[in-house]
C-alpha positions as CSV (number, residue, x, y, z in Angstrom):
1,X,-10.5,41.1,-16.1
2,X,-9.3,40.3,-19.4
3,X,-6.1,41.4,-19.7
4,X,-6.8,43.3,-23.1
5,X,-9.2,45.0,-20.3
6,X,-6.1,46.9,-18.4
7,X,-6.6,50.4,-16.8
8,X,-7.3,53.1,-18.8
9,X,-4.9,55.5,-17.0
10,X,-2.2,54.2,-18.8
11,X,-1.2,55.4,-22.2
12,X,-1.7,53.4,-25.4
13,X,-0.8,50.0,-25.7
14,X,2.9,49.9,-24.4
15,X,1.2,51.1,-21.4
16,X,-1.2,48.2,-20.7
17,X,1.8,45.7,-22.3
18,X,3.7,47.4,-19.4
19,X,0.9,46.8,-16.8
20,X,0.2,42.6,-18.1
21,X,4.3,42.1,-17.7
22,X,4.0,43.8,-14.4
23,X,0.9,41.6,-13.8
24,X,2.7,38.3,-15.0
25,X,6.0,38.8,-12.8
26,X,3.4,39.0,-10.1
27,X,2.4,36.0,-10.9
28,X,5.7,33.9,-11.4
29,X,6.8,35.8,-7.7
30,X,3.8,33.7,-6.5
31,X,5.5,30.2,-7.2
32,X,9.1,46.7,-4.0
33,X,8.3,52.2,2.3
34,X,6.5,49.5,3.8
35,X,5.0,49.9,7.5
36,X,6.4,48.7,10.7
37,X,6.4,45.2,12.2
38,X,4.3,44.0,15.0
39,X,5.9,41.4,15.3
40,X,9.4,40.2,13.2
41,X,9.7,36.8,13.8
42,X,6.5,35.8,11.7
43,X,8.3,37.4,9.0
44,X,11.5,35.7,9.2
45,X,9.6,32.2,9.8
46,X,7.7,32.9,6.7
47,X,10.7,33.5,4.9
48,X,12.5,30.5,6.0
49,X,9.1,28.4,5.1
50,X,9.2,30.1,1.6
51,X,12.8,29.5,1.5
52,X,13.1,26.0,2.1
53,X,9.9,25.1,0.0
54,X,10.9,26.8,-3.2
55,X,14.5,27.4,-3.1
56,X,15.6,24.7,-5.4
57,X,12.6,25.5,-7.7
58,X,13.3,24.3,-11.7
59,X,9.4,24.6,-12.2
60,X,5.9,25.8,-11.1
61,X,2.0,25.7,-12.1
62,X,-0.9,26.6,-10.2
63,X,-4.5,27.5,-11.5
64,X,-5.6,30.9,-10.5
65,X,-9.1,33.0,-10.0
66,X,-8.1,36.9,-10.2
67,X,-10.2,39.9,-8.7
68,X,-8.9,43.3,-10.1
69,X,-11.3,46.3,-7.6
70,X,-10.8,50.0,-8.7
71,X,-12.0,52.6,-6.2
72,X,-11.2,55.3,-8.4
73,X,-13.9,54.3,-10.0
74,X,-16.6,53.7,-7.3
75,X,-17.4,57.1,-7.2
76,X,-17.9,57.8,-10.6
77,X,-20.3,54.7,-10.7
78,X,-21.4,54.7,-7.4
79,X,-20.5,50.9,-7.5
80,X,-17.8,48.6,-6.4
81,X,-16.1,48.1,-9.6
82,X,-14.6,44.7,-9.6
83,X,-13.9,41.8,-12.4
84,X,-13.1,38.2,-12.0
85,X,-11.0,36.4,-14.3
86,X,-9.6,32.9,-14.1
87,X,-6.8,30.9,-15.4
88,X,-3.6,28.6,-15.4
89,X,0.2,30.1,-14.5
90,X,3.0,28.6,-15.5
91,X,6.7,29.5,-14.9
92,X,9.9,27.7,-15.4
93,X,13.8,28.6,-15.0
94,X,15.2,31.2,-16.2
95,X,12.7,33.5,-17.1
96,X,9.7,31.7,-18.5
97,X,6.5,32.7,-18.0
98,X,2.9,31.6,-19.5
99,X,0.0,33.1,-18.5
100,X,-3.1,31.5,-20.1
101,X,-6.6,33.1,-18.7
102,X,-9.8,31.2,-20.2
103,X,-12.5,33.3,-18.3
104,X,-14.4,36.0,-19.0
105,X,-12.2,35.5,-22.7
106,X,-9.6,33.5,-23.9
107,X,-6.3,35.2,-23.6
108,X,-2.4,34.3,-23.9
109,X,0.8,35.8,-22.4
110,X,3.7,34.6,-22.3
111,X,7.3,34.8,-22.7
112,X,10.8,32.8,-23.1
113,X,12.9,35.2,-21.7
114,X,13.6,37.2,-24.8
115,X,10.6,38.1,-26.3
116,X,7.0,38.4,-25.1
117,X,4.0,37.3,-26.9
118,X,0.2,38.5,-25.8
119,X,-2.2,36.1,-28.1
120,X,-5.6,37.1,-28.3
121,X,-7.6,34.5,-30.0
122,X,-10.9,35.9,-30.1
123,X,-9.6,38.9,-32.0
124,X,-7.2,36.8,-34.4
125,X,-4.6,38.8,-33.2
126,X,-1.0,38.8,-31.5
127,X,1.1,41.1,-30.3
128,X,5.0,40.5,-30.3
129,X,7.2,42.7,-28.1
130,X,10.9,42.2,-28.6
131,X,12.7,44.7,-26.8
132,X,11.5,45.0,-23.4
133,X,13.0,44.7,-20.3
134,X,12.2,41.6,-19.2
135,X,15.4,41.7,-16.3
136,X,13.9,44.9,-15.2
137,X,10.1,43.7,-15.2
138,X,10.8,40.1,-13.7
139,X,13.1,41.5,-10.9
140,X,10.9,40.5,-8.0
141,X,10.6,36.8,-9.4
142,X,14.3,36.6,-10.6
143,X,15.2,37.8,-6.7
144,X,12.7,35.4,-5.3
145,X,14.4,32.4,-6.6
146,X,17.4,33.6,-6.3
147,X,17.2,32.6,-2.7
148,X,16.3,34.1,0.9
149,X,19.6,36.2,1.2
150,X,19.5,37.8,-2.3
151,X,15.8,38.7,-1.4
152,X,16.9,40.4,1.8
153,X,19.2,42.1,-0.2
154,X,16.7,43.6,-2.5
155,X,13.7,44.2,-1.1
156,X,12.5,45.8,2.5
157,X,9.9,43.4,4.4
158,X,7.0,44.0,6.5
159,X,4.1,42.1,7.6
160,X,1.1,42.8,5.4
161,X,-1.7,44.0,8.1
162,X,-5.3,45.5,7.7
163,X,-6.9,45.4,5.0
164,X,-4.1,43.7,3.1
165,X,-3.8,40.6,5.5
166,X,-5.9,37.5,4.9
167,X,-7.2,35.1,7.6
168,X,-5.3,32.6,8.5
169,X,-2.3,33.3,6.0
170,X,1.3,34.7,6.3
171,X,1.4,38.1,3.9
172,X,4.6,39.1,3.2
173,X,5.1,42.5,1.4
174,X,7.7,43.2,-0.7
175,X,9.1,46.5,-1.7
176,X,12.0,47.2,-3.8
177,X,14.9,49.0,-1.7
178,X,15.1,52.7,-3.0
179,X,11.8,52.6,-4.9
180,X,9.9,56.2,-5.3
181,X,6.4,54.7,-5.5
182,X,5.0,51.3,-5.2
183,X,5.4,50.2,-8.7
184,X,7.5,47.6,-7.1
185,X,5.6,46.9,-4.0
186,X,4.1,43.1,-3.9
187,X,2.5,41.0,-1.2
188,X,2.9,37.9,-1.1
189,X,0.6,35.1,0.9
190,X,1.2,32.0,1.9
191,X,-0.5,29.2,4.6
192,X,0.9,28.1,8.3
193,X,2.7,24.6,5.6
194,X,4.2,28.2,3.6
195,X,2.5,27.1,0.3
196,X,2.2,30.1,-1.6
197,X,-1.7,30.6,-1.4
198,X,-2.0,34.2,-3.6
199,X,-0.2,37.5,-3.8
200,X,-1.6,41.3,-4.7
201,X,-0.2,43.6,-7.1
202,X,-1.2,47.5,-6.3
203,X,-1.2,50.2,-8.9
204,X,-0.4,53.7,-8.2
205,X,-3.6,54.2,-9.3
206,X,-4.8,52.6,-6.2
207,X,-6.4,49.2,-8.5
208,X,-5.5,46.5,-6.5
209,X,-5.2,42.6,-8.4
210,X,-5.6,40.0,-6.5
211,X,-4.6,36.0,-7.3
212,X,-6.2,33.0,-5.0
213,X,-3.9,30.4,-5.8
214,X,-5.0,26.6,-6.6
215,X,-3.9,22.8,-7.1
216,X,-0.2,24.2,-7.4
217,X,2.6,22.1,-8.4
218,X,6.0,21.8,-8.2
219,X,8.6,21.1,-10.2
220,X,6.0,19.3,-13.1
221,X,8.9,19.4,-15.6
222,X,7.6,21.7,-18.7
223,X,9.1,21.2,-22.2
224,X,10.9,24.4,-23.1
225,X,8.5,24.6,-26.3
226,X,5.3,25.5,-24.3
227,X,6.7,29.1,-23.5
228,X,7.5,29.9,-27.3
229,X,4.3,31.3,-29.2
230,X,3.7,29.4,-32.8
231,X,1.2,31.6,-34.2
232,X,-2.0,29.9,-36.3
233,X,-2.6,29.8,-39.3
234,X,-4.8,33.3,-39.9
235,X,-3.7,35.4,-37.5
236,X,-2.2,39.0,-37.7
237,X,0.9,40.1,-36.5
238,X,1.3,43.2,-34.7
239,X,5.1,43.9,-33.8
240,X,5.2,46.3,-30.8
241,X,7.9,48.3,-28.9
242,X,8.3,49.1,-25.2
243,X,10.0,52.4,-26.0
């Protein structure tokens, strides 16, 4: 789904700005009540795996194939209504965050930590937000690589189980401590080597986006110039607000 393409249910465009940061710290968390365990201990192995894999993370990339499904909607088309989009994350400390999607259309978000820059080429257009919370948006990613006890701190933990486990993967869900909804409620998914594999972002909406990780890579160094937008030559300017 392009991200120009986000749900309607939300007001205006600081509400779909709103629902791409969400989508992007999503993302950068793959490099918040949640139900019962069955078992603990896969929970806390999983978290040691992550832990010791990506603790000492500077940088990440991974290419990405995204399926956003809405069953809101599948009654009022009596379809599934699904879209696929694919594309290439990348994330580096602290705070930055590029998001570039080339299928079904071009599209470019990113930000350096301060500001936040959503490029879309095909309309000639960018739009620059400047006062948005990014602390308050990136909070799952910022706790992630924080380390294992900070995310313990922050977030209650369960198992992912029915329809939100995968076959043979770990799915660890994440839900911010004191939250009122699940605007902060993640999964996460990694393999039995705990390489982050995916992760699902739900809406209260009940649209659920999911990412299916590929060829990630650690550490690959990024200059600090590929998450600062230079905008070409022709292009309009469109300076938005999150308030």
């Amino acid at each position: 789904m392009p991200i120009d393409d986000a749900p309607r249910g939300l007001a205006g465009r600081a509400g779909r700005a709103r629902w791409a940061l969400a989508l992007l710290a999503a993302v950068a968390l793959a490099m918040g009540a949640s139900p019962l365990l069955a078992d603990r201990r896969a929970v806390e192995k999983a978290l040691e795996g992550l832990s010791d894999r990506y603790g000492g993370l500077e940088s990440f990339s991974a290419s990405y194939s995204r399926t956003t499904t809405t069953p809101a909607l599948d009654d009022v088309f009596m379809t599934k209504a699904s879209q696929t989009a694919t594309g290439l994350i990348r994330w580096k400390q602290a705070s930055r965050l590029r998001l570039d999607q080339d299928a079904p259309t071009g599209e470019t978000l990113m930000t350096d930590g301060r500001t936040v820059w959503w490029y879309l080429p095909a309309e000639r257009q960018v739009r620059i937000y400047r006062d948005v919370d990014l602390a308050g948006e990136l909070a799952p990613l910022l706790t992630f690589m924080s380390g294992l006890a900070a995310l313990r701190d922050r977030f209650d933990i369960a198992e992912a189980s029915g329809q939100d486990a995968r076959k043979g993967q770990t799915g660890l869900v994440l839900a911010a401590k004191g939250a009122r909804d699940d605007s902060g409620h993640i999964i996460v998914y990694c393999d039995q080597g705990f390489a982050l594999t995916g992760f699902r972002l739900s809406s209260l909406t009940g649209e659920k986006t999911d990412f299916f990780l590929s060829d990630p890579r650690v550490n690959p160094g990024f200059d600090d110039g590929l998450f600062v937008f230079e905008i070409p030559r022709g292009t309009t300017v469109i300076e938005e607000s999150e308030g």
